[in-house]
C-alpha positions as CSV (number, residue, x, y, z in Angstrom):
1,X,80.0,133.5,149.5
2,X,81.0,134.4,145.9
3,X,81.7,137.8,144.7
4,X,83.1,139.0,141.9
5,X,86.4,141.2,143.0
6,X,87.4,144.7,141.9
7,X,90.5,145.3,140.1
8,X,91.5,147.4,142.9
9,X,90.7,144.5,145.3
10,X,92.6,141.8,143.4
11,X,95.3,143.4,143.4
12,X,95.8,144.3,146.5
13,X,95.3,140.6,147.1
14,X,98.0,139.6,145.0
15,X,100.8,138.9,147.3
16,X,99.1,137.5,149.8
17,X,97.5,134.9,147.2
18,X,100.7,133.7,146.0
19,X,102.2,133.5,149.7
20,X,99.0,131.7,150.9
21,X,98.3,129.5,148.1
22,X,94.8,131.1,147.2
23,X,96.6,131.3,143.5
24,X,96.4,127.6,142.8
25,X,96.7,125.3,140.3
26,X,94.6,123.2,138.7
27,X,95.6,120.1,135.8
28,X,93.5,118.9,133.1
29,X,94.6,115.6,131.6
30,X,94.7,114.9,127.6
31,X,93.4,111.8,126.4
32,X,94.0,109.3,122.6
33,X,90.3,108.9,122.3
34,X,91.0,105.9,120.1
35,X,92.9,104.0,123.0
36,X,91.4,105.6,126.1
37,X,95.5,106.7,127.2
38,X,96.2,110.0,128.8
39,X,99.2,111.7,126.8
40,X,99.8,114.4,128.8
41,X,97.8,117.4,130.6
42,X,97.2,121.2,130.8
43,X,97.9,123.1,134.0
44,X,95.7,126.2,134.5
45,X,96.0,128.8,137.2
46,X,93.3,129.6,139.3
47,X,92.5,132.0,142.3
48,X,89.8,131.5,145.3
49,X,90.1,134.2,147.6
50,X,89.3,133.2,151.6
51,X,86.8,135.5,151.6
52,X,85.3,136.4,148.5
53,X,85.6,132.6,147.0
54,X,86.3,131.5,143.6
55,X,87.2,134.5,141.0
56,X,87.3,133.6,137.1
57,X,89.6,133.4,134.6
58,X,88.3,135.9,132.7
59,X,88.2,138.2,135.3
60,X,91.7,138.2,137.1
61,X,93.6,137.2,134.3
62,X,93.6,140.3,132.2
63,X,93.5,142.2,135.1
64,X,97.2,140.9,135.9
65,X,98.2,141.2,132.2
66,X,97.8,144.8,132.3
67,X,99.3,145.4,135.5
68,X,102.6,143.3,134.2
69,X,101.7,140.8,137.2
70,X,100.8,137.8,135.2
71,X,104.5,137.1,134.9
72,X,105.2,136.4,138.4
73,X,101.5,134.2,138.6
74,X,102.8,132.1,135.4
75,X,106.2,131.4,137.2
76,X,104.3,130.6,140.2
77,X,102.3,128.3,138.3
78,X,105.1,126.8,136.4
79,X,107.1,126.0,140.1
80,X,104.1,124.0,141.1
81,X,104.5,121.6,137.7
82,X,107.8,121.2,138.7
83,X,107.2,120.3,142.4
84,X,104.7,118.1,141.1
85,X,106.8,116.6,138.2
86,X,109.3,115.9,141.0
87,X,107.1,114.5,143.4
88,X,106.3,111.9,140.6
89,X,109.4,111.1,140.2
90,X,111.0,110.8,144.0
91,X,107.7,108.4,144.5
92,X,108.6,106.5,141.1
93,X,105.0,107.4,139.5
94,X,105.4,107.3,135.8
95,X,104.9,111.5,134.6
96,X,102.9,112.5,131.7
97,X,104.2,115.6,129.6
98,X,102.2,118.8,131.4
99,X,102.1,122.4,129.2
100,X,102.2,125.6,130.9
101,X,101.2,128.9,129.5
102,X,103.4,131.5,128.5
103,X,101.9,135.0,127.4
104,X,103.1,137.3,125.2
105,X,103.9,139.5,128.6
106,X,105.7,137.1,129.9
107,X,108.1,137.6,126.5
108,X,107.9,140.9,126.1
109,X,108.7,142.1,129.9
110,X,110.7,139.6,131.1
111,X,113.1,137.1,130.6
112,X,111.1,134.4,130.9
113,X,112.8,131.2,129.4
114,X,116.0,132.4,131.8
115,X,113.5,132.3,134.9
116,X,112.0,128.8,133.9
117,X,115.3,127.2,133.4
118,X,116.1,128.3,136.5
119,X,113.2,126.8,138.6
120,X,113.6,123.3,136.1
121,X,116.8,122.9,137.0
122,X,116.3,123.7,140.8
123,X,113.9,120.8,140.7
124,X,115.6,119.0,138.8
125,X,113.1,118.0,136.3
126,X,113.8,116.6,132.8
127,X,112.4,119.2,130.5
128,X,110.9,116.3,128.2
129,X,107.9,116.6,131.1
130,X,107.6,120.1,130.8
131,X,105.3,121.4,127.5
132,X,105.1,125.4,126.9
133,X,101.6,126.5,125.2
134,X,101.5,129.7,123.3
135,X,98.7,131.6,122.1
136,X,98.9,132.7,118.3
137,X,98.3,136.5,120.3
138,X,101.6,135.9,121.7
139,X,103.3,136.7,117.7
140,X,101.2,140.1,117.4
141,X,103.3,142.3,117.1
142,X,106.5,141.1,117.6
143,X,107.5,137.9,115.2
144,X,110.9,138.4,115.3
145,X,110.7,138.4,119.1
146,X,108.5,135.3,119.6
147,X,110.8,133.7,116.8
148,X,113.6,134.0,118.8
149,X,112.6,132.5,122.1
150,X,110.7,129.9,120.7
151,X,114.6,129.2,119.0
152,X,115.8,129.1,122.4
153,X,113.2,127.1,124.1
154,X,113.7,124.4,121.4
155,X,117.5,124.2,121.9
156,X,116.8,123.5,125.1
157,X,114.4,120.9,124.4
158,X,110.9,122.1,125.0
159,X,108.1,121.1,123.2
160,X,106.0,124.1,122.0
161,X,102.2,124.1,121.8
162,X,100.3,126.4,120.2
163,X,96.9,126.9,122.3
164,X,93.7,128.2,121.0
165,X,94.6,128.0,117.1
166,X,91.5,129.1,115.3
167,X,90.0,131.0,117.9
168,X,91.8,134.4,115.9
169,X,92.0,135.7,112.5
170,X,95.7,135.2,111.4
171,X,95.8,131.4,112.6
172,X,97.1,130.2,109.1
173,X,99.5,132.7,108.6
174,X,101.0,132.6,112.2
175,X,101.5,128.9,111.6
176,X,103.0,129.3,108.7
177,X,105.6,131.3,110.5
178,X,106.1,129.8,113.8
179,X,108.1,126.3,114.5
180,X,105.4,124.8,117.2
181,X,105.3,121.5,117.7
182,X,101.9,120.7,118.4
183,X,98.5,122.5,117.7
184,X,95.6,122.5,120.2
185,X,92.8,123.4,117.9
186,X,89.6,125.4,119.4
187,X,86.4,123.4,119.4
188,X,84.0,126.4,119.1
189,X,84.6,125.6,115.5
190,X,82.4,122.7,116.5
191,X,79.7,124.4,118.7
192,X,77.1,124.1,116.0
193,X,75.9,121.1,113.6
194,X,79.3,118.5,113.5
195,X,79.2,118.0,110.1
196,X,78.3,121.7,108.6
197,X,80.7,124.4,107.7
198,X,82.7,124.5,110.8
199,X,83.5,120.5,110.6
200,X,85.1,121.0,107.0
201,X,87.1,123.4,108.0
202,X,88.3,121.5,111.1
203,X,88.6,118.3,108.8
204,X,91.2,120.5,106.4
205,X,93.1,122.0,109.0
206,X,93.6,118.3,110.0
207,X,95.1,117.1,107.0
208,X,97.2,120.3,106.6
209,X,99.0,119.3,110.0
210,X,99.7,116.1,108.9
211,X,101.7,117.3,106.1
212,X,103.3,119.7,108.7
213,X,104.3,116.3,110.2
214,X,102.3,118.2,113.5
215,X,100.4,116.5,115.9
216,X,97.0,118.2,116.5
217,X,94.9,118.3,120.0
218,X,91.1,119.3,120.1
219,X,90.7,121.5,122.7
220,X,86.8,121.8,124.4
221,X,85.7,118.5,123.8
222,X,82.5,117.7,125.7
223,X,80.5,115.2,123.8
224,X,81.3,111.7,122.6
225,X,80.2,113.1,119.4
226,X,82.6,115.8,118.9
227,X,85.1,113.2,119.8
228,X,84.2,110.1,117.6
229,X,83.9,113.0,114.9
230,X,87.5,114.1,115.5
231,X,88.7,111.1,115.1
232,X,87.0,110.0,111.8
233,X,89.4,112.8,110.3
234,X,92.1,112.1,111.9
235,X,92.7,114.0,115.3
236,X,92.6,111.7,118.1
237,X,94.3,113.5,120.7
238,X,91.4,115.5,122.8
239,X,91.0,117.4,126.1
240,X,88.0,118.5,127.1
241,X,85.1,117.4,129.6
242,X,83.9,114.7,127.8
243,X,87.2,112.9,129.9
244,X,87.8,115.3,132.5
245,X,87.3,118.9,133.9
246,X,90.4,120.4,135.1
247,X,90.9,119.2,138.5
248,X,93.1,119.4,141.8
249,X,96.9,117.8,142.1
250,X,95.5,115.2,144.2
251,X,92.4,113.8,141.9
252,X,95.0,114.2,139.0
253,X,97.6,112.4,140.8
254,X,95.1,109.4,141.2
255,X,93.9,109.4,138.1
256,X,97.5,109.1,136.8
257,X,98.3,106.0,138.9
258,X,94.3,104.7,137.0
259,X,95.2,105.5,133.4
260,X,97.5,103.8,131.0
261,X,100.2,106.5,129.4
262,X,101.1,106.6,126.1
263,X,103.6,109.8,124.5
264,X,102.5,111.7,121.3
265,X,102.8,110.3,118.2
266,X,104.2,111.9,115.1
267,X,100.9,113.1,112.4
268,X,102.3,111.6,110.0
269,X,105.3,109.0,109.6
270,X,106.8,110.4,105.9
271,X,109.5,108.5,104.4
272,X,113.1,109.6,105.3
273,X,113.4,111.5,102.1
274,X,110.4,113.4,102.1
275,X,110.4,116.8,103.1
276,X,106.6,117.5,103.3
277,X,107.7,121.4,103.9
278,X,109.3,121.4,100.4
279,X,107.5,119.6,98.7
280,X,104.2,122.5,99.0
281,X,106.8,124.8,98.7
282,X,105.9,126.4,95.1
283,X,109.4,127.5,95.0
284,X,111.1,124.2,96.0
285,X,113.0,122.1,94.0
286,X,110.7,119.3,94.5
287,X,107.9,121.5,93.3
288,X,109.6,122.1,90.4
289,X,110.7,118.5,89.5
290,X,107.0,117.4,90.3
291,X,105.5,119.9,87.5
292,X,107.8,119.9,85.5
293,X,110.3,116.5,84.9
294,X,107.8,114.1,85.8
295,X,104.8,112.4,84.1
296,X,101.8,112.7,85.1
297,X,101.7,112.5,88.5
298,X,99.2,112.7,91.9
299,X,99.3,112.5,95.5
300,X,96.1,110.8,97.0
301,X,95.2,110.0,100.4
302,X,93.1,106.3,101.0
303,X,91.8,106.2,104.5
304,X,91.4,102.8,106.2
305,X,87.7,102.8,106.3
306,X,87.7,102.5,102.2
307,X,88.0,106.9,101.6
308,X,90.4,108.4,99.2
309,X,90.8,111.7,97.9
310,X,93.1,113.7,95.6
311,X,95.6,115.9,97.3
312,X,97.7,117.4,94.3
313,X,98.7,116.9,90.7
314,X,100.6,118.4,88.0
315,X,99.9,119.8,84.6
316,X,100.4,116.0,82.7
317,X,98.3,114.5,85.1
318,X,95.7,116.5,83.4
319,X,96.6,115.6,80.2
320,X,97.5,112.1,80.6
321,X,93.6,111.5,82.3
322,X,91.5,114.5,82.6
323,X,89.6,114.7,79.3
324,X,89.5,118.6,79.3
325,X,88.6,118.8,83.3
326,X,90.2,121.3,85.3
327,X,92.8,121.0,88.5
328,X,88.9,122.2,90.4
329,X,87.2,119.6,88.9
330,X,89.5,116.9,89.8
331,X,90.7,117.9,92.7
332,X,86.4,118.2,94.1
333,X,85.5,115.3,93.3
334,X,85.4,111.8,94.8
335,X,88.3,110.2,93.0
336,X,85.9,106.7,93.0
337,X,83.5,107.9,90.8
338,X,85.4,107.4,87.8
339,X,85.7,103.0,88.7
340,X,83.4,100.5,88.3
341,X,83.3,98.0,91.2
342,X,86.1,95.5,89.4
343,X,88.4,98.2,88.4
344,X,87.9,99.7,92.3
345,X,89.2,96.3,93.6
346,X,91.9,96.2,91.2
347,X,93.3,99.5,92.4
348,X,92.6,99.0,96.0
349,X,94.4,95.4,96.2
350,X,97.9,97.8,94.3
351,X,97.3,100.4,97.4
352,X,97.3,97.5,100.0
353,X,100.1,95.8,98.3
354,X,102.1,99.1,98.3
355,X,101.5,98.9,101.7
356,X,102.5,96.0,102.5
357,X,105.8,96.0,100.2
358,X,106.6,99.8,100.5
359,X,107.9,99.5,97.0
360,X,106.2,100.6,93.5
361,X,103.3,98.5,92.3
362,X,101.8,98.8,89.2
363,X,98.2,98.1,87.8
364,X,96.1,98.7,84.8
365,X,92.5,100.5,85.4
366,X,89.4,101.4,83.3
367,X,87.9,104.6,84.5
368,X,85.0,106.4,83.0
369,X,85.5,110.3,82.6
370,X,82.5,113.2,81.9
371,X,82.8,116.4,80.8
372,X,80.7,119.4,79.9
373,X,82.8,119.6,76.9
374,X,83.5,116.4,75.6
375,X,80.8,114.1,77.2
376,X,81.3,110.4,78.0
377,X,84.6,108.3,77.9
378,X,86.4,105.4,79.0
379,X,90.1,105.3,79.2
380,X,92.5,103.0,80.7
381,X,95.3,104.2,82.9
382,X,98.3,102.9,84.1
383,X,99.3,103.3,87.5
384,X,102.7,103.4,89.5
385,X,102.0,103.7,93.0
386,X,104.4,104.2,96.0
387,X,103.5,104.6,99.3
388,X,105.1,107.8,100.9
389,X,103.1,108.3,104.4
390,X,101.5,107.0,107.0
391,X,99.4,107.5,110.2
392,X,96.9,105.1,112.4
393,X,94.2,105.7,109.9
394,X,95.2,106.6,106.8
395,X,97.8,106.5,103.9
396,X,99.4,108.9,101.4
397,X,100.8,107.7,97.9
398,X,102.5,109.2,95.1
399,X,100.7,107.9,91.8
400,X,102.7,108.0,88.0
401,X,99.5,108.1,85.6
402,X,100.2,106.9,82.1
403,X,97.0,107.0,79.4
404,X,97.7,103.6,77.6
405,X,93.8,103.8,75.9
406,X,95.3,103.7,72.7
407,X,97.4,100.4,73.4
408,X,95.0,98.7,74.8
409,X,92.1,99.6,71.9
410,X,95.1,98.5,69.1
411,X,95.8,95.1,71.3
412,X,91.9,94.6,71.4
413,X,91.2,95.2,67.4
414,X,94.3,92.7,67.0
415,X,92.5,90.5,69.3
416,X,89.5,90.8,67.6
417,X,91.2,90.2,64.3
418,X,92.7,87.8,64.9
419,X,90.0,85.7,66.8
420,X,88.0,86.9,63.4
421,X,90.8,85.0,61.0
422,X,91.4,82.1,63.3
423,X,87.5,81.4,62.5
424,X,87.5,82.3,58.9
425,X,90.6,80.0,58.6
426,X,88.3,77.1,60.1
427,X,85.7,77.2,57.7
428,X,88.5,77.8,54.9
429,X,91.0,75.5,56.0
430,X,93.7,78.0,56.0
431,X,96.7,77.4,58.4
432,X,98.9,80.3,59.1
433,X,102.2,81.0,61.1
434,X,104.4,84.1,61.2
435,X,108.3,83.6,60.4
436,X,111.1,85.3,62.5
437,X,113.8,85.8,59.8
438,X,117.1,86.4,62.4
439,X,116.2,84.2,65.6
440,X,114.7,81.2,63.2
441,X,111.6,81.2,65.3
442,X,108.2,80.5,64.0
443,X,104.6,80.9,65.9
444,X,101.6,79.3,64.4
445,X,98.3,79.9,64.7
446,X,95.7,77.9,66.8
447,X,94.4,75.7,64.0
448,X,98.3,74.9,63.5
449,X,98.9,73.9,66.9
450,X,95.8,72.0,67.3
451,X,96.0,69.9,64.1
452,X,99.5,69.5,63.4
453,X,100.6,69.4,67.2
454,X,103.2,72.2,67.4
455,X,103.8,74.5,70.6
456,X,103.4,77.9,70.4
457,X,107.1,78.7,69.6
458,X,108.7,77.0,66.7
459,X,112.5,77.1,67.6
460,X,114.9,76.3,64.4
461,X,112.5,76.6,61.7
462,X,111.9,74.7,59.5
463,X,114.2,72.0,61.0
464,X,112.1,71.4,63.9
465,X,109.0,71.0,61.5
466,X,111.1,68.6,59.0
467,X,112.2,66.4,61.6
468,X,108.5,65.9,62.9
469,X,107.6,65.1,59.5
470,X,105.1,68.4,58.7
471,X,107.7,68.3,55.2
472,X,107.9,64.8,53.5
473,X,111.4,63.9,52.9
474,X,111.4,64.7,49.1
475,X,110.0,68.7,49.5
476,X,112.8,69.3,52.5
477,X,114.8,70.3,50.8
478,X,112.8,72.1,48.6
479,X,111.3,74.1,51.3
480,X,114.8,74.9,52.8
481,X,115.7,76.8,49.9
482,X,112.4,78.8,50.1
483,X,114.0,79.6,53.2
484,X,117.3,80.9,52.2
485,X,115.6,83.0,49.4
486,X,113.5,84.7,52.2
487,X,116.5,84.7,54.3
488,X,118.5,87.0,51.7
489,X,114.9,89.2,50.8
490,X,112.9,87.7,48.4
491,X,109.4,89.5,48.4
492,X,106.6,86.9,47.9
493,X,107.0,83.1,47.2
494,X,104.5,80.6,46.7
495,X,104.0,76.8,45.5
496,X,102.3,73.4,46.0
497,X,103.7,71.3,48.4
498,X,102.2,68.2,49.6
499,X,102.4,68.7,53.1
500,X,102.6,65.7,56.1
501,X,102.6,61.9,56.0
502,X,99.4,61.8,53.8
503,X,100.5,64.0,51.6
504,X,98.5,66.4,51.2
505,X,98.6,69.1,48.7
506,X,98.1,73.1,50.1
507,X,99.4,76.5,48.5
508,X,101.7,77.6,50.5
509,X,102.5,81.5,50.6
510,X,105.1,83.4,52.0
511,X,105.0,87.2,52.2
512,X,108.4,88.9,53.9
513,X,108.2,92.3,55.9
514,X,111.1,94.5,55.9
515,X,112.7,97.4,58.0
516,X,113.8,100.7,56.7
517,X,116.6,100.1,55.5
518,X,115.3,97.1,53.1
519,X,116.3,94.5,55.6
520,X,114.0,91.2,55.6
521,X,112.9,90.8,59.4
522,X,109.7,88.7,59.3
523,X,107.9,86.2,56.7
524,X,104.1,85.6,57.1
525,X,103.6,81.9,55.8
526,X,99.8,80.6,54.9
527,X,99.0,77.0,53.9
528,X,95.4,76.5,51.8
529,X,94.4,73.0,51.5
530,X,93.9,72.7,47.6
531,X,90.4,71.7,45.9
532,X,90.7,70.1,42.9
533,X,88.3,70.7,39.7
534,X,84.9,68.3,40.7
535,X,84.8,69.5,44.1
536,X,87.0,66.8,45.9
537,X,90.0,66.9,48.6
């Protein structure tokens, strides 16, 4: 029969349940959805009385917290993960990591970490099998305390869990204060529709881990749905009875010696010199030298499956590319939107070759900006990308922006210039080179290279032209002292000069540029074939 005890009746039936065994325990195993590995599991007391059968959690648990009895029941629990840790081991099964609960009671009344090092080392179990789970409860009150022993349980190598995060109302500010190692996050977040309010802020506490560098467990997981889900964003570690309910020490042990065992990974692999704590740290020195003695700068995730999204930028970032938009604006929006499909590839293939090279790669992209204020425009940006961290499904990058619009518009009306003379000069017959006073080097235009057959660089002008025979041997040396007069800064020259083998007669200009101080740097040259009077060549 089952009956629902009295306070009164459990515990009187306290002693005799941890002498008889009618305390028990109970393991539930935690699984990498992605590879179908168990990782570790959860042991969890429970308590089936001979006579009044299976009494809940919910019921006999508080009842021994406020008695100051649950002490003693989470030791007892904890000696039964050790026997079972060391029966493992003496039968040379492989052991996953299992967490056992500790309560703020068992802190506050006792000195619990003494009283489980005591039992580990009687078993002799190494304590990289043993997991402690906390409750964010366990810090109410009493952060300097909890501080403390989670100090001490670290030191002695114990990795710390904190169980239920979410499930309270100080979840963010209690992990910003305590050093756990791993979050089990509360799936009631999840109870309703997967992708409403409750999966966003799942999806954000996600990627806030990762920069913790903090591996993350979803907790409750009982459809393939809610799994599949947690791991599009990220979390892939889940326990829940979508794998398994919790279940005896034999069933577990068999399912042990069935499943493949994989540890933990990291959330995030960071480079060595990152310090992902710091570098949110409004106060740090790497927040500082981010806002302030860099360039426009960005950190971006890109996910695996194509995803990307703006993390954090500073104040030149704005300026450099956000056309009067605000940190909001940029920040909430899909940073894709801004790329056509070319300019998206050209970006993606610099991501995957930062990837691949873990060094700075640099592109040049067109992106098209709106706002409310200004309207429609186009800019091109340049981009130095580095790859700074990395999980299974997803990569952050540090991005230098720099607005090179301007450049490229100039380069483009030069472009456009001169593709405008080279045809003019077709139709006109005009040739036309440019003159490098100090390095003797001369670069002629199309029509120039096509007709007369020089490459694009001229080295030792005008020797190089006079000994291909551009300069008949009697205006040589004519046109070498041209030269020499540009040479020491003459402004304009000009003349006939029958130019090549034939002959043929073209004003030839020269027109000398000079720096600031009056110095001759360049001479642009221009050869027009003469007409004479009656219309003939």
């Amino acid at each position: 029969m089952e009956k629902r005890m009295s306070e009164k009746e459990l515990l009187d039936s306290f002693e005799e349940a941890l002498a008889d065994n009618h305390i028990y325990v109970v393991y539930q195993p935690k699984i990498n959805h992605a590879s179908g590995r168990m990782v570790g599991a959860e042991a969890l007391m429970r308590w089936r009385h001979p006579e009044y059968g299976t009494q809940y959690p919910s019921e006999f648990i508080p009842v021994l917290e406020n008695n100051n009895l649950i002490y003693r029941a989470d030791l007892y629990v904890f000696e039964q993960v050790c026997k079972l840790q060391r029966k493992c081991l003496n039968e040379d099964r492989h052991p996953v990591p299992i967490s056992f609960n500790m309560s703020r009671y068992d802190i506050y009344n006792n000195n619990y970490v003494d009283e489980i090092e005591k039992i580990r080392t009687k078993y002799d179990v190494p304590v990289k099998y043993l997991r402690v789970e906390i409750t964010e409860s366990s810090a109410i009150g009493g952060m300097e305390l909890i501080l403390s022993v989670l100090d001490r349980l670290h030191e002695l190598g114990y990795t710390v869990e904190m169980d239920d995060f979410g499930s309270g109302y100080s979840s963010l500010n209690v992990l910003k204060d305590l050093p756990v190692d791993i979050i089990k996050l509360d799936m009631r977040f999840l109870s309703g529709d997967i992708g409403g309010r409750g999966g966003t802020i799942i999806s954000s506490i996600v990627q806030m881990t990762k920069w913790l560098n903090t591996p993350v467990i979803a907790e409750g997981v009982e459809t393939i749905e809610q799994a599949d889900y947690m791991k599009s964003i990220g979390c892939k570690y889940i326990q829940g009875y979508l794998y398994s309910k919790p279940i005896s020490q034999e069933d577990f042990l068999e399912k042990l010696k069935e499943t493949d065992h994989e540890p933990v990974g990291p959330a995030m692999d960071l480079i060595s010199t990152m310090n992902a704590g710091k570098f949110w740290d409004p106060e740090s020195l790497e927040t500082l030298i981010f806002n302030n003695y860099v360039g426009g700068a960005a950190i971006f995730t890109y996910n695996k499956d194509g995803k990307a999204e703006i993390l954090r930028i500073n104040e030149k970032y704005i300026k450099e590319v956000g056309m009067n938009q605000t940190e909001a604006d940029i920040l909430g929006t899909d940073p894709w939107m801004c790329y056509d499909e070319d300019n998206k590839k050209i970006f993606i293939k610099t991501l995957e070759r930062a990837i691949a090279s873990h060094d700075e790669e640099t592109c040049e992209t067109w992106r098209h900006l709106y706002s409310d204020c200004c309207g429609d425009d186009t800019i091109c940006v340049k981009s130095f990308v580095r790859m700074i961290g990395e999980t299974e499904d997803q990569y952050i990058f540090y991005a230098m922006v720099q607005n090179i619009t301007k450049e490229k518009n100039m380069y483009r009306e030069l472009y456009d210039s001169e593709r405008r003379f080279r045809f003019a000069s077709e139709q006109a017959n005009v040739y036309a080179w440019e003159y490098d006073i100090s390095s003797k080097e001369m670069r002629p235009c199309f029509r120039c290279m096509r007709d007369l057959g020089l490459p694009p660089l001229v080295k030792n002008y005008p020797e190089t032209a006079i000994e291909a025979g551009i300069f008949p041997p009697e205006t040589a040396d004519m046109y070498r002292d041209w030269m020499k007069k540009i040479d020491e800064g003459i402004g304009t020259i000009e003349g006939i000069i029958p130019l090549t083998v034939g002959r043929v007669p073209f004003h030839v200009r020269y027109t000398t540029e000079f720096d600031e101080n009056g110095k001759p740097l360049k001479a642009f040259g221009s050869a027009t074939l003469v007409v004479d009077g009656e219309g003939e060549k």
